[in-house]
Each structure stands twice: as structure tokens, then as C-alpha cells.
N, C-alpha and C positions, 0 to 999 in steps of 0.2 A: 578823901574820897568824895568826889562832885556824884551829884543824884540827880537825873532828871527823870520827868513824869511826863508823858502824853495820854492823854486822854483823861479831861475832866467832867466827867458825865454824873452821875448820884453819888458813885462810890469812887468814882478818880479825884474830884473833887472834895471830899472827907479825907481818904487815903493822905490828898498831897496838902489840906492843912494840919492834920497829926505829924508828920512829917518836917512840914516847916516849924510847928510850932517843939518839935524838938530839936531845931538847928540842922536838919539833913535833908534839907532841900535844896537846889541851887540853881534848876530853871525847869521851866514849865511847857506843853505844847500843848494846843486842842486845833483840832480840824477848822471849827468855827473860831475864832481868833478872837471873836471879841467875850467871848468865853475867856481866854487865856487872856486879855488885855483885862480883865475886871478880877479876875486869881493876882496877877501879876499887883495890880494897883493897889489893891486890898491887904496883901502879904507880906507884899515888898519883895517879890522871887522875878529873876529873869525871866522875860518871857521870848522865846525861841522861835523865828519867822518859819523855820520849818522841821520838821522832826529830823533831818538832816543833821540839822546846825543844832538841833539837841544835841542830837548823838555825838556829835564833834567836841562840845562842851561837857559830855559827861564821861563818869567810869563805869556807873550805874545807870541801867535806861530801864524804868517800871514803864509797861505797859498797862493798860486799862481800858481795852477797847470792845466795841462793840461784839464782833463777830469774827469767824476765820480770815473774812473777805478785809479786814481791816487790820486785822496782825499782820497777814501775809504782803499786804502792801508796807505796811510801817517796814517791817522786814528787809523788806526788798530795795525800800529806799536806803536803810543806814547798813546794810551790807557792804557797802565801800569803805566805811569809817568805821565798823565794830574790832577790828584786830585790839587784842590785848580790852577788850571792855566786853559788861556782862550787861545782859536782857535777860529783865524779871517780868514775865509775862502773868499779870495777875488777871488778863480777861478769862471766860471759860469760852473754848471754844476744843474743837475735835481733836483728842489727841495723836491720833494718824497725821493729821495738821500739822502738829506741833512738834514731832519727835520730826517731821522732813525738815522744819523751820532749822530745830536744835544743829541738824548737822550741815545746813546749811552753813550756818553763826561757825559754826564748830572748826569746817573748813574753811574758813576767812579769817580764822584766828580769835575768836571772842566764844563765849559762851555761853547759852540759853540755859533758864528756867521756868518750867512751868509753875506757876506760883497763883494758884483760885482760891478765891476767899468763899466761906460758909458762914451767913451771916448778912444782917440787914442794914442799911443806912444810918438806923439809929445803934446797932452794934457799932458800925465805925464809931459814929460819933466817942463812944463808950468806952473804945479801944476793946473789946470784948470778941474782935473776928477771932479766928478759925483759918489757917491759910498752910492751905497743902502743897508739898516742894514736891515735884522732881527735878531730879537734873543730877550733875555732877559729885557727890559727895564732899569731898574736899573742899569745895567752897561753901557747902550749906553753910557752918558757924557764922559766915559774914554776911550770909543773906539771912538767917535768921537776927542776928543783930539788930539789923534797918528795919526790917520788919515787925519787930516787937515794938516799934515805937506807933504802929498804929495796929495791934492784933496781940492779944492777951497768948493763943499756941500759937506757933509755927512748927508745924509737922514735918519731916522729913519723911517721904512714903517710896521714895526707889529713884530709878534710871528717869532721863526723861520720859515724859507721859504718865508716871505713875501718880503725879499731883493730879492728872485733871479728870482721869480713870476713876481715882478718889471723892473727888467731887462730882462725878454722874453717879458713884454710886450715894452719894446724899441726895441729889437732885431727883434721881428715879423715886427714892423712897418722898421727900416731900412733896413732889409733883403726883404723885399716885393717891399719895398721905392727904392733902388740902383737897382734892376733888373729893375723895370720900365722904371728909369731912363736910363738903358743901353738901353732900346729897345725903348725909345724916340729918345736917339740921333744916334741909328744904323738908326731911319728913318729919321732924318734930313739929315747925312751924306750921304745915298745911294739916295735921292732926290735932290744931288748936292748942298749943301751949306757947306761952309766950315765950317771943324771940331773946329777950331779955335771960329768961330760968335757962331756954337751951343752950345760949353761948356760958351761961355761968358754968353749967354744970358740964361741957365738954371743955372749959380752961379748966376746971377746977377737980372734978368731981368722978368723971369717966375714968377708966381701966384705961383710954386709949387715952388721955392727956400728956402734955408734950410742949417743950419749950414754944413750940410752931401753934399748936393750940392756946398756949395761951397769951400770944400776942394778937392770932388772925381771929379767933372765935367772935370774942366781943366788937369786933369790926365788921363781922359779917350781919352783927345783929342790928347796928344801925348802916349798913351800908356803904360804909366807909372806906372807899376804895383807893385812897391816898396811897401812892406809890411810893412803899420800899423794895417790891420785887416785882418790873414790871410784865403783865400776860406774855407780850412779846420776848423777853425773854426767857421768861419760863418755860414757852410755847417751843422756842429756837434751844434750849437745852433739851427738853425731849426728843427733839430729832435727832441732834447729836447723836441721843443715848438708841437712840431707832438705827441710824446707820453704825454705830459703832458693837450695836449687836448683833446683827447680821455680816460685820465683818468676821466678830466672832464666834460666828454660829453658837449665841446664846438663844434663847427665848424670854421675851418680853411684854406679857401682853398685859400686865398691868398697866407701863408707860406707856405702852401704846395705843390704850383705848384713853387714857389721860391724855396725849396728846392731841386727838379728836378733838375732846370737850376744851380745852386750853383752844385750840383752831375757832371752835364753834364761837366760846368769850371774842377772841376775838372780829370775828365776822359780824359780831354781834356791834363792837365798835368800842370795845374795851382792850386793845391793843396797849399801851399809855397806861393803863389803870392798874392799880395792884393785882397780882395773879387770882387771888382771894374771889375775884371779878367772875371766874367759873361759878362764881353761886350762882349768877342769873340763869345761865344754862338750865338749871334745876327749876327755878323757880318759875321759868317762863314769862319773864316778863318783854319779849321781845329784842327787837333792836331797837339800841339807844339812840333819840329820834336828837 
């Protein structure tokens, strides 16, 4: 079974050296190329002049892309070439998106999966993701296979759509979960207690502590905004979860007032910056000059 990967960005990038470095890699793509010329050199993996001539070379094609507007292009390009070959779509993007994509693939003769990881850069590293399937059942066993070589579960959660349905509902909850958290400790901190006791005692000590607490807390206390989950995406998963619940006449107004404040970080010029970055919002310390 040949493997190829497009898109090496934080987590395509981790994903496709666990991967190589378990022998089930076999060529590589990135939009920006010399991204994929420095994977390639470094690895010792093919690297593919265009997601094209990926898909021509592989049996397996993992995606890891930015947004809908980037699957649905990758898509559209190896839709000539996918008959008899599977797309493992591991970006998160709108699963309305994704279930048109699936039967797309579906009618040309190949077959999609949604496939979103839960979990952070340093999770890859760790092989400790989270990665929720929809799609076909019959073939999960062999997508779960390749997948465990960089993700401790691989979930099997339904039909297409049902992996990425799975992950807005993580998303909603730590998107909702981290701003709270940030306007916990902007009121600990501005009532004089050191920043230091309040990220201790919200990783450690709170009723509300949380694997998410206790990687982000003590970052928030020196400000340490180094990106494993960037605002912008954060920002672009709550919308998702905004349009996907007035598709189905849900109610949402937790993530919905979270996406405001994520908006706000960003305008603020923490776009780039780990999501964690909503603390300023709280703290008021402007736009970042």
C-alpha cells in the first residue's frame, strides 16, 4: 500500500514523520514546495510536483489542510485519478463540506474519510492523538492500521461526516472551555494573586481542571503564546460549529459568544498565536503594536 500526504503545516508535518519513520510513507505534497523539498531531503520521501501526481502515486492520499476552501480544491484536482484509491481527510473543516466531497470520491470510484485529530503538536510528536473516522465501515480496520502509527485511539464514529460532527463537538467544548478559563484567571490576576498560584491551582487544584488546563494554564501565566493550536484556527472551527448549527436548528450560544472573543484575539493581532491568546481580550492590554 503506497501513502501520500499533502499538506505539511504543524500537524501534517509531525503526522508525515511518525509515519515515515514507521516505514508507511512513500511521497509527500505541500502547496509551498519548498516546504516539501526540505520533508523530502530531510526524510528521504518523494516529493510530488503536484497533489495530482500524488494521487497517481498513491493508494492512500492523507489530507491535512487548512480549510474547506483547500480540501475542496485538493479534491477536485485528483478526482480524475482517485478510482480504486482512498482519501483520508485529517483537516477539520464543515462536515456538510465533507459528506458532498465523500460522494463525490464515491462516484469516481475511490472512497473518502473524514479523519480529525484531537490533540496538540506536542501530542503528535508523542503519538498520543485522538483521531475520529467517518466514512465507510468496511475499510476502517485498514485506516485504523496507518493511523495508529502516529495516534494512540483511532475512533470509528459513523457514516461520513460523523468523524468531523465528533470533533466540533470537542471543539465547541474547548473553545467555549479556554475563554472561560482566560476570564477566570484575568479575575484572579487583577484581584492580586499571583499569576503563578492561579495557573497552579487551575492545572492542578480546581474542580474544573482538565488535560486542556493543564498544558494551557501555566502558559497563560507567563504569556506564552507559542503555537500548538493556532487563534485562527480555533477562530475558523467555531464557525464551522456557528453554521453547522443553524443548519441544524441547534442553539449555540456559548460558541458563539467564544467565537466573538477568538475574532477579537485576533484583530487584536494574535491571529498566528496560540488560541490561549484570548487571554488579552480579558486583560486588556490592546493591540499588539
Amino acid at each position: 500500500m503506497r501513502v501520500g500526504l499533502a499538506g505539511l503545516g504543524v500537524m501534517g508535518w509531525r503526522i508525515g514523520v511518525n509515519l515515515r519513520n514507521a516505514g508507511k510513507l512513500d511521497v509527500v505534497y505541500n502547496r509551498t514546495s519548498s516546504k516539501a523539498e526540505e520533508f523530502s531531503r530531510k526524510y528521504q520521501v518523494k516529493m510530488a510536483k503536484s497533489v495530482r501526481e500524488l494521487a497517481q502515486e498513491s493508494d492512500v492520499i492523507i489530507l491535512m489542510l487548512s480549510d474547506d476552501s483547500a480540501v475542496k480544491g485538493v479534491v477536485s484536482d485528483i478526482l480524475p485519478v482517485v478510482k480504486g484509491k482512498t482519501i483520508v481527510d485529517m483537516s477539520t473543516i464543515s462536515p456538510s463540506v465533507s459528506m458532498e466531497l465523500a460522494t463525490q470520491v464515491f462516484n469516481a470510484g475511490g472512497r473518502m474519510y473524514d479523519a480529525p485529530v484531537v490533540g496538540t503538536s506536542i501530542m503528535v510528536e508523542q503519538k498520543k492523538l485522538t483521531v475520529l473516522v467517518g466514512g465507510p465501515e468496511e475499510g476502517f480496520p485498514e485506516i485504523r492500521d496507518l493511523l495508529s502509527h502516529t495516534a494512540s485511539t483511532v475512533l470509528y464514529m459513523g457514516k461520513n461526516g460523523m468523524g468531523l460532527y465528533a470533533k466540533l463537538v470537542n471543539n465547541l467544548l474547548i473553545g467555549a472551555y479556554v475563554a472561560s478559563m482566560a476570564e477566570a484567571f484575568n479575575l484572579g490576576v487583577k484581584s492580586g494573586l499571583d499569576p503563578k498560584l492561579v495557573a497552579e491551582f487551575l492545572a492542578k487544584y480546581s474542580s474544573a481542571r482538565s488535560p486542556t488546563s493543564e498544558i494551557k494554564a501555566g502558559k497563560m501565566a507567563t504569556r506564552d503564546y507559542s503555537t500548538q493550536f493556532a487563534t485562527k484556527h480555533m477562530r475558523k472551527d467555531l464557525e464551522i460549529i456557528d453554521r453547522e448549527a443553524q443548519k441544524l436548528g441547534v442553539i449555540n450560544p456559548m460558541s458563539s459568544l467564544a467565537l466573538q472573543l477568538y475574532r477579537m484575539a485576533e484583530s487584536w493581532g494574535f491571529s498566528e498565536d496560540d488560541y490561549i491568546a484570548v487571554l488579552e481580550v480579558f486583560m486588556g492590554r490592546g493591540v499588539r503594536s
